[in-house]
N, CA, C and O atoms as CSV, one atom per row, in Angstrom:
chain,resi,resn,atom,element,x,y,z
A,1,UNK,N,N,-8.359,2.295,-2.480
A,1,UNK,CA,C,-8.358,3.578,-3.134
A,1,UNK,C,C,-7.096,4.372,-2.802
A,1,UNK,O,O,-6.659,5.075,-3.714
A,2,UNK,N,N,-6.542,4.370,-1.816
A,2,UNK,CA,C,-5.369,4.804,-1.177
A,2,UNK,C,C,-4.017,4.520,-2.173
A,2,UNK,O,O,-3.053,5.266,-2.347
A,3,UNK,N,N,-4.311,3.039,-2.831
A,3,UNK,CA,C,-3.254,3.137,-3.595
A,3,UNK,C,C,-3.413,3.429,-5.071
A,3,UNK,O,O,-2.515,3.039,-5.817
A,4,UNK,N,N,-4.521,4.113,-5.614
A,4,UNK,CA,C,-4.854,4.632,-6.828
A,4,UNK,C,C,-4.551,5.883,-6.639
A,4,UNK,O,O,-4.201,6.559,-7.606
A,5,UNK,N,N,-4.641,6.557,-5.072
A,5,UNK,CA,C,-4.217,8.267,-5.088
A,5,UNK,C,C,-3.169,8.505,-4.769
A,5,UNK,O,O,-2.767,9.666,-4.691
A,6,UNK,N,N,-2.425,7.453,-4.491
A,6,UNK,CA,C,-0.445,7.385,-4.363
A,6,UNK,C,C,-0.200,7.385,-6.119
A,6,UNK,O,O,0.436,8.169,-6.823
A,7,UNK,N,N,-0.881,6.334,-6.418
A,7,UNK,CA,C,-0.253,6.315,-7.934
A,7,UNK,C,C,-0.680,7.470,-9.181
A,7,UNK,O,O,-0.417,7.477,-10.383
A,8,UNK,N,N,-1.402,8.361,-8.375
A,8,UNK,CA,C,-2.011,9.343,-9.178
A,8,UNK,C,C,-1.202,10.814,-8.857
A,8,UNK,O,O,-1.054,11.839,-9.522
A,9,UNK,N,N,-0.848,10.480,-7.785
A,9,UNK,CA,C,0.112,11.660,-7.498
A,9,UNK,C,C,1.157,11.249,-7.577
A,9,UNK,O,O,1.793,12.234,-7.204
A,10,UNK,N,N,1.817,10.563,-7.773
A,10,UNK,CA,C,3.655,9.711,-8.641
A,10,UNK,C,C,3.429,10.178,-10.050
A,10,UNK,O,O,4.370,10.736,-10.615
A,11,UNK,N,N,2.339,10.021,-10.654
A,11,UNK,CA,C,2.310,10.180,-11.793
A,11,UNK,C,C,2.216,11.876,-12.027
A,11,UNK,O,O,2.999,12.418,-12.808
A,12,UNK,N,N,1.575,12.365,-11.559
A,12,UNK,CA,C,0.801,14.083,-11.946
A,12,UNK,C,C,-0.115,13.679,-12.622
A,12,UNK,O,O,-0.287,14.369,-13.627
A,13,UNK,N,N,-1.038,12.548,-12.473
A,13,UNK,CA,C,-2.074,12.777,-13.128
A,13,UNK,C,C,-3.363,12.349,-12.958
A,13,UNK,O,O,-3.141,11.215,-12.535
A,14,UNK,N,N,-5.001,12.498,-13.002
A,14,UNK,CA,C,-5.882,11.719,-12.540
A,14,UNK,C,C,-5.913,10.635,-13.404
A,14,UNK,O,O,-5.780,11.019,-14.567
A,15,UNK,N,N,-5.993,9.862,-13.337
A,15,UNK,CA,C,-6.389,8.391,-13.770
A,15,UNK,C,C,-7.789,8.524,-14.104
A,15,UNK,O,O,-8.140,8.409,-15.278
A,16,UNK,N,N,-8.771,8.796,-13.016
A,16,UNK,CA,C,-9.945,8.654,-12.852
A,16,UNK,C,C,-10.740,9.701,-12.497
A,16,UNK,O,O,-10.311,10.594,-11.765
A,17,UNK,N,N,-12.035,9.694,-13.004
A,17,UNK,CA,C,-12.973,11.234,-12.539
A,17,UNK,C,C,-13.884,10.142,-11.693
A,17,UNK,O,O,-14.205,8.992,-11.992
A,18,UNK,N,N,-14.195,10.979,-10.465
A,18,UNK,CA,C,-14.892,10.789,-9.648
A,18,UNK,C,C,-16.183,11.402,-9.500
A,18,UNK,O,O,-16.380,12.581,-9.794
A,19,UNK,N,N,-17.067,10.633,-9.051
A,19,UNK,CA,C,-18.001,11.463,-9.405
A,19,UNK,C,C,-19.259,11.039,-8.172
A,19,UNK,O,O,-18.805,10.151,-7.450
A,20,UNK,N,N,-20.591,11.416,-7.792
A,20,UNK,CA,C,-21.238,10.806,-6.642
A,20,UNK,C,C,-21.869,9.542,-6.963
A,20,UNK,O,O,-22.400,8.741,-6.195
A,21,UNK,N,N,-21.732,9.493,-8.166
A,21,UNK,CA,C,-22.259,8.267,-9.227
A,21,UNK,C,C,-21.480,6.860,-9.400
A,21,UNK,O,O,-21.720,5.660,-9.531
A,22,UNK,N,N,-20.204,7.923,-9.302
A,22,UNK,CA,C,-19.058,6.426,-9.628
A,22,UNK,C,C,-18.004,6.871,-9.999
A,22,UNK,O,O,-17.721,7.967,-9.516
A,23,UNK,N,N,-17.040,6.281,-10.935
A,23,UNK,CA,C,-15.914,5.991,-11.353
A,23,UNK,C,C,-15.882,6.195,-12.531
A,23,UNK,O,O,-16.416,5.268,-13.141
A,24,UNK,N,N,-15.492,7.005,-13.190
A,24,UNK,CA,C,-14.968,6.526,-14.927
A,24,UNK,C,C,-13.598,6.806,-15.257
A,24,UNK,O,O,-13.112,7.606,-14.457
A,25,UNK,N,N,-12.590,6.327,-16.397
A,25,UNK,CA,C,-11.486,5.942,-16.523
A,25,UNK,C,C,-11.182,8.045,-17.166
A,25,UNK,O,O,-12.113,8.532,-17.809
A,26,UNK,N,N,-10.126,8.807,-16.932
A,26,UNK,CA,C,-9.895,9.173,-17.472
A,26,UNK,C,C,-9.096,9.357,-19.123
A,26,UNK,O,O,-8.490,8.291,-19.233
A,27,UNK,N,N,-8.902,9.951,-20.048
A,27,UNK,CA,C,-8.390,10.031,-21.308
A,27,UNK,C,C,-6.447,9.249,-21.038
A,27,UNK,O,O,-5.672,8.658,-21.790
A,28,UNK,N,N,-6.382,9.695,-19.578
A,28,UNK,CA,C,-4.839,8.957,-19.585
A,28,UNK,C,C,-4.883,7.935,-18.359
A,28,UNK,O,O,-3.865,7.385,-17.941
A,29,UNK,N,N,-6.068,7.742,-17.858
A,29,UNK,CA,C,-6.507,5.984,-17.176
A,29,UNK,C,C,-6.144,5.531,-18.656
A,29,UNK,O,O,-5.020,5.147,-18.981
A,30,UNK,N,N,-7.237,5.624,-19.517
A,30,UNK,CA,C,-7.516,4.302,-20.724
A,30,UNK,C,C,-6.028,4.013,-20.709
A,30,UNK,O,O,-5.474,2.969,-20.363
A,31,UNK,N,N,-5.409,5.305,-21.216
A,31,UNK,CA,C,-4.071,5.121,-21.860
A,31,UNK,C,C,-3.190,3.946,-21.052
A,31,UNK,O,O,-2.762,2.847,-21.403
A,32,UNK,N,N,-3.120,4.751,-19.726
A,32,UNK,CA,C,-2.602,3.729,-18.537
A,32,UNK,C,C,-2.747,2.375,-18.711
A,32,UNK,O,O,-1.906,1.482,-18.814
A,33,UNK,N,N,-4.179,2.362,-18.729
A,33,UNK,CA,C,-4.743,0.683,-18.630
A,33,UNK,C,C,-4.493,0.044,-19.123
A,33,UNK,O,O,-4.272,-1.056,-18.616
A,34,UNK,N,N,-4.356,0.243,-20.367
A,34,UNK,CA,C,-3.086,-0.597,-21.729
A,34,UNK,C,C,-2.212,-1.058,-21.148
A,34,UNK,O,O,-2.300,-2.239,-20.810
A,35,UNK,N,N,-1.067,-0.304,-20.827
A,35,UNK,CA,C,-0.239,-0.529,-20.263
A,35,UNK,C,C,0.003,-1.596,-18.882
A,35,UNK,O,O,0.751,-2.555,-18.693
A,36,UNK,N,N,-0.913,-0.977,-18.141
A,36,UNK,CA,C,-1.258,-2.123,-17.245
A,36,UNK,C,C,-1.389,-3.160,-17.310
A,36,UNK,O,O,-0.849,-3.969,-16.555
A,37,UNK,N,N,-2.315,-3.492,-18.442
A,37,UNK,CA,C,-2.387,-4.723,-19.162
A,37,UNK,C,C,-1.586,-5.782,-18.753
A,37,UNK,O,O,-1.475,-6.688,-17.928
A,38,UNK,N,N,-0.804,-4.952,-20.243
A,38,UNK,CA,C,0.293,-5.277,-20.869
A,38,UNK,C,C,1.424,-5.868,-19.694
A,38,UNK,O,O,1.960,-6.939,-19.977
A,39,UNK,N,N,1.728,-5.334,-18.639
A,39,UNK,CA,C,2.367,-5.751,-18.082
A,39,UNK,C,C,1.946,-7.052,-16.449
A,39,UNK,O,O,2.702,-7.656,-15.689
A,40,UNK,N,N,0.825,-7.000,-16.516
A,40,UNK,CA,C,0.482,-7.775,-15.722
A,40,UNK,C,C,0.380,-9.358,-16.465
A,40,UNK,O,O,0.717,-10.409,-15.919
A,41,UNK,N,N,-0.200,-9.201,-17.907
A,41,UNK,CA,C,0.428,-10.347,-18.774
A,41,UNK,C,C,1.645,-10.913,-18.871
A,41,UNK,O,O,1.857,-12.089,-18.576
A,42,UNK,N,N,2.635,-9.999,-19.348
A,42,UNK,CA,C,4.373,-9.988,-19.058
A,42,UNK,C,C,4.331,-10.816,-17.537
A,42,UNK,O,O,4.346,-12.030,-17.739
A,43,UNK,N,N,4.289,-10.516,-16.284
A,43,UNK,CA,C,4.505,-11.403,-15.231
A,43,UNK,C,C,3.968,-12.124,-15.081
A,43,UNK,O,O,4.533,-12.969,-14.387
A,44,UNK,N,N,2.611,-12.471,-15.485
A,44,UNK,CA,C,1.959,-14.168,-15.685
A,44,UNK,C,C,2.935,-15.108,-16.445
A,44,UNK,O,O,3.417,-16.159,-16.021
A,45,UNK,N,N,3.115,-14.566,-17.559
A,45,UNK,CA,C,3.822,-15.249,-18.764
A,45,UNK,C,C,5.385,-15.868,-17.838
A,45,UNK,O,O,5.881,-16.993,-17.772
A,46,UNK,N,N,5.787,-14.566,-17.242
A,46,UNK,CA,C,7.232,-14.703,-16.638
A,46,UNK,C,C,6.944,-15.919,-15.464
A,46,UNK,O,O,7.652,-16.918,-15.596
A,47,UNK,N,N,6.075,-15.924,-14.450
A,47,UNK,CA,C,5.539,-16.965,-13.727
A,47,UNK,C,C,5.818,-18.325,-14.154
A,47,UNK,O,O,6.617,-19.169,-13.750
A,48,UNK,N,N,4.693,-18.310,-15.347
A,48,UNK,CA,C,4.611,-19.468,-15.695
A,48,UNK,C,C,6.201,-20.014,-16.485
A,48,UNK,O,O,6.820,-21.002,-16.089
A,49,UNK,N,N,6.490,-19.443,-17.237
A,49,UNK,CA,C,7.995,-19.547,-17.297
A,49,UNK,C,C,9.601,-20.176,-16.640
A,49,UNK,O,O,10.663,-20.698,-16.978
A,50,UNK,N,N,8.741,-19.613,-15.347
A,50,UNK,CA,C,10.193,-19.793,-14.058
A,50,UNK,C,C,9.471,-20.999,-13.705
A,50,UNK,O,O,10.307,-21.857,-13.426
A,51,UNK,N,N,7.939,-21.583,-13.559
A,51,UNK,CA,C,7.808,-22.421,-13.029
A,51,UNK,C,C,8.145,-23.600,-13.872
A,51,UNK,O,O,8.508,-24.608,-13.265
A,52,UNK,N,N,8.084,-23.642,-15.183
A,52,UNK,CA,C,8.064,-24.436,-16.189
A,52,UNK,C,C,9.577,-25.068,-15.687
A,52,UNK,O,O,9.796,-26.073,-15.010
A,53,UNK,N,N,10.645,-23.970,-16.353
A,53,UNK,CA,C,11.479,-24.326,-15.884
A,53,UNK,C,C,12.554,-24.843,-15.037
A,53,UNK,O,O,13.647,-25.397,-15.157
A,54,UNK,N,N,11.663,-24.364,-14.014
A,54,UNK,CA,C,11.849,-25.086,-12.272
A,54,UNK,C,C,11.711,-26.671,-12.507
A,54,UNK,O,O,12.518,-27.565,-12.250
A,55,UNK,N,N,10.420,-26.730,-13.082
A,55,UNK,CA,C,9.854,-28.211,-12.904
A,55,UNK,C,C,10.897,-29.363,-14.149
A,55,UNK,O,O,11.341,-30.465,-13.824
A,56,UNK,N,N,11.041,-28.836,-15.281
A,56,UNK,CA,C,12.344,-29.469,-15.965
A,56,UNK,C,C,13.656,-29.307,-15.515
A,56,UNK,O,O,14.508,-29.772,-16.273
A,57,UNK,N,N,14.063,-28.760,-14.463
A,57,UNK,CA,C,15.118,-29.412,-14.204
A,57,UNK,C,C,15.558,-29.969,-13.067
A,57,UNK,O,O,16.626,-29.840,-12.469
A,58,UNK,N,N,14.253,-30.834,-12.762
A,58,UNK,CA,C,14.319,-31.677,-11.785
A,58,UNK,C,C,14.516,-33.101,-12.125
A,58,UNK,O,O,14.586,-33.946,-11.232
C-alpha cells in the first residue's frame, strides 16, 4: 500500500476511495488503469522480443 500512496501523491491524485469495506477504483484509478495496462503489455511484448532475439542470434 505504501507504494500506491507514493504514487498517489506524485500524481495529486487519489487513485482509490477507501473505505472500512474496501477498495474501489476512483474516476482517475479507472482512467489510470488503462494506462497501466497498456504499458505493462508494452514490456511483456518488449521481453519477449529481446529474448526472441537473443535466442536467433546464436
Amino acid at each position: 500500500m505504501k507504494q500506491i500512496n507514493k504514487l498517489e501523491q506524485e500524481l495529486g491524485v487519489a487513485l482509490f476511495t477507501r473505505t472500512s469495506t474496501g477498495v474501489t477504483l476512483t474516476p482517475a484509478g479507472k482512467g489510470f488503469k488503462g494506462y497501466a495496462e497498456q504499458i505493462v503489455n508494452l514490456v511483456n511484448q518488449a521481453l519477449v522480443a529481446a529474448i526472441s532475439i537473443a535466442a536467433s542470434a546464436r
